[in-house]
C-alpha angles and dihedrals in degrees: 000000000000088000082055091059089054103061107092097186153357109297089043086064090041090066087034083063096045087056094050111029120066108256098248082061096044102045087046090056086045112040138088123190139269109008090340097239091135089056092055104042089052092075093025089059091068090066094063086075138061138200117247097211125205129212139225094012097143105246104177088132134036129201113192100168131112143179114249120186090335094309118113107225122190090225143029099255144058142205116270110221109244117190121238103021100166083063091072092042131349096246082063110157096002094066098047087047089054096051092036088064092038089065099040103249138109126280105210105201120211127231084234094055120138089216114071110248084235094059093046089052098056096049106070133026084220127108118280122183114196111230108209124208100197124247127217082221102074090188093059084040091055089046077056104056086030093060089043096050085046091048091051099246100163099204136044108209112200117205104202101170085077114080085115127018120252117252093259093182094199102065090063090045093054097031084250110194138151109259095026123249121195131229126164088286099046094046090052093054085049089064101057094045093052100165098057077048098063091042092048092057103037099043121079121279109284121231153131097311093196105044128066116299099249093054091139132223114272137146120283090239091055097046100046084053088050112044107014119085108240086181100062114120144161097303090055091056098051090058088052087058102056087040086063107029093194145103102307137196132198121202135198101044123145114154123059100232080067098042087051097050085055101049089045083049090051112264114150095200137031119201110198115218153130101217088274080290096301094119123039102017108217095035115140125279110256093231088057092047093045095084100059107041084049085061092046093048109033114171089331087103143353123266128224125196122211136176140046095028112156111140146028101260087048084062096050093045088057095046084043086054100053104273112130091213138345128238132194146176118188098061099060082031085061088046095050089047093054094041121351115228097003094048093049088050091048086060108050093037082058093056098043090055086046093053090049097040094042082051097054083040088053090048086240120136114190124013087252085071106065132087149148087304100079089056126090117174116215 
C-alpha cells in the first residue's frame, strides 16, 4: 500500500498497473484499436487549450460539487462503466463502487460487469447508473432494465459506438478472452505478475455476472457478434426509453446533428466519447467535439465529457467549455489494477485533490462559476 502513496498521479498509477497486472490485462485496460492514434489524441487534445486564471478572487473555500441528473455529487466527474473488472483485480466492481461512494460521485455498472448489479447495489448508499449493451433478444434487453430499476439504479446509460467491436489488436496478440483462458504465453506472462496470479487462481471463476452462468470464455470480438445487436437504431431507442421511463443517458455521441436527434428523442444527457479509442479508430477527440454540440444543444441537456481525462485541469477545460461533468475509466481501471480497492480509491482521490487545488489555482470558487472565459485555445 506504501507504493500506492507514492503515486502522485495517473500515470503513476498507470506503471504501477503494468508491474502488477498480467500483460494481456493490462494491455486490454490500456489500448485503443487500429494504430491507436485515437487513444492517444484523446489526452493530447487537452493541451491545445489553456486555462485563462483569475486573482484575487478570494478562494478560502472551494466548492467542487454539482448536480448531475438530479443527483449532488461532491465532485464534477463520475465513474465510466468498464466490462469484466475482476479481470484487472479480484476485488473488481466492488472496489470501484466502494471508492466511488467514498468520494461522493456516481459508479456507472456495465452490463458486462463480473459483479451482479444486485450485489453492487446493495454495497454502498451512494448513486449507481446501469450502462446497456444491447441484445439482439429484447426480452433479455427489457429483464435487464426491469432488475436495475428494482435494484434502484437511478440512470440507464446507453452506449451506442459499440454495434461491432473495434479491431483492438492487442487482445488477438495476447489471447485475450473473458474469462481468461491460458495457453504457454499466457502462462508465461502469468509468472512474471505473480500477485494477479494469485488472485487469478484462489478467487472465484470470472465471468459475465449478469448473464447466465455458462456463458463460456470467447473472445470479445465473438461474443459481441454473437450476442450484441449491430442493427439497432433510432426507432429502437426510442422503444428503450419508454421501456425505462427514467433519466437516460446516451453515450458515444460526437457530432451535433447526433446530439440533437437524442435530446428530440428524449435523452436527458448526452456523454460525448469515442469508447476511450477502442472502436473507430481516428475518430475526434471529445474535448474538440465538445464546443460545438454545447452550442447545438444549449441548456436543452446535460453534457457529459468522456475520454482522455487524466488530470485536474483536463477536468476544468472540459466544464469551461460547456460539460456539465466529466467521466473516466482508465484511470480508476489503472488503480484497481495496482491495488484493488485501495488503488481505485488512490485515483480518484488524485483527481478529487487536482480539481480543488486547479480551482483555487484558476481563482474560481465554486463550479458555477466557471465558464468559456477561462479557455484559450492555442
Amino acid at each position: 500500500m506504501a507504493r500506492l502513496k507514492d503515486c502522485l498521479n495517473i500515470e503513476d498509477l498507470r506503471q504501477a498497473a503494468s508491474r502488477r497486472a498480467h500483460k494481456m490485462v493490462f494491455d486490454y485496460i490500456d489500448g485503443g484499436a487500429d494504430d491507436e492514434r485515437t487513444l492517444v489524441n484523446n489526452s493530447r487534445a487537452f493541451d491545445r487549450y489553456d486555462l485563462a486564471f483569475k486573482v484575487l478572487t478570494g478562494v478560502d473555500h472551494i466548492d467542487p460539487s454539482i448536480t448531475l441528473l438530479g443527483e449532488r455529487l461532491d465532485v464534477p466527474f463520475l465513474c465510466s462503466p468498464a466490462a469484466g473488472n475482476r479481470l484487472f483485480h479480484t476485488e473488481g466492481e466492488r472496489a470501484v463502487a466502494k471508492a466511488a461512494a467514498d468520494v461522493g460521485t456516481i459508479y456507472a455498472l456495465s452490463t458486462l460487469s463480473s459483479v451482479s448489479l444486485e450485489e453492487i447495489a446493495e454495497l454502498t448508499d451512494g448513486p449507481k447508473w446501469f450502462q446497456l449493451y444491447v441484445w439482439k433478444d429484447r426480452a433479455l434487453v427489457k429483464e435487464m432494465l426491469d432488475r436495475a430499476r428494482a435494484a434502484g439504479y437511478t440512470a440507464l446509460v446507453l452506449t451506442v459506438d459499440f454495434p461491432i467491436t473495434g479491431n483492438r489488436e492487442r487482445d488477438p496478440r495476447n489471447g485475450f478472452t473473458i474469462p481468461p483462458t491460458y495457453g504457454v504465453r499466457q502462462a508465461i506472462d502469468a509468472v512474471r505478475a505473480p500477485f494477479w496470479t494469485r488472485d487469478f487462481l484462489l478467487g472465484p471463476p470470472i465471468r459475465y455476472a449478469n448473464l447466465s452462468g455458462d456463458t463460456p470464455a470467447v473472445s470479445l470480438n465473438q461474443f459481441v457478434a454473437e450476442q450484441l445487436h449491430a442493427g439497432f437504431d433510432w426507432k429502437d431507442a426510442e422503444w428503450l426509453l419508454g421501456e425505462w421511463n427514467g433519466n437516460a443517458v446516451i453515450k458515444g455521441v460526437v457530432r451535433p446533428d447526433d446530439a440533437r436527434r437524442a435530446v428530440e428523442l428524449g435523452f436527458d444527457a448526452i456523454s460525448i466519447s469515442n469508447h476511450g479509442g477502442r472502436q473507430l479508430d481516428h475518430s475526434p477527440a471529445p474535448i474538440d467535439a465538445l464546443p460545438a454540440i454545447a452550442d447545438e444543444i444549449g441548456s436543452d441537456a446535460e453534457l457529459i465529457l468522456d475520454g482522455g481525462v487524466r488530470r485536474g485541469t483536463d477536468i476544468l477545460k472540459a466544464l469551461a467549455l460547456g460539460a456539465r461533468a466529466v467521466s473516466f475509466a482508465r484511470p480508476y481501471l489503472y488503480g484497481l489494477a495496482a491495488g484493488g480497492y485501495a488503488g481505485a480509491s488512490r485515483a480518484l482521490q488524485i483527481m478529487a485533490d487536482a480539481v480543488r487545488r486547479d480551482m483555487a489555482l484558476m481563482g474560481i470558487r465554486s463550479v458555477s462559476e466557471i465558464d468559456a472565459s477561462f479557455v484559450r485555445t492555442r
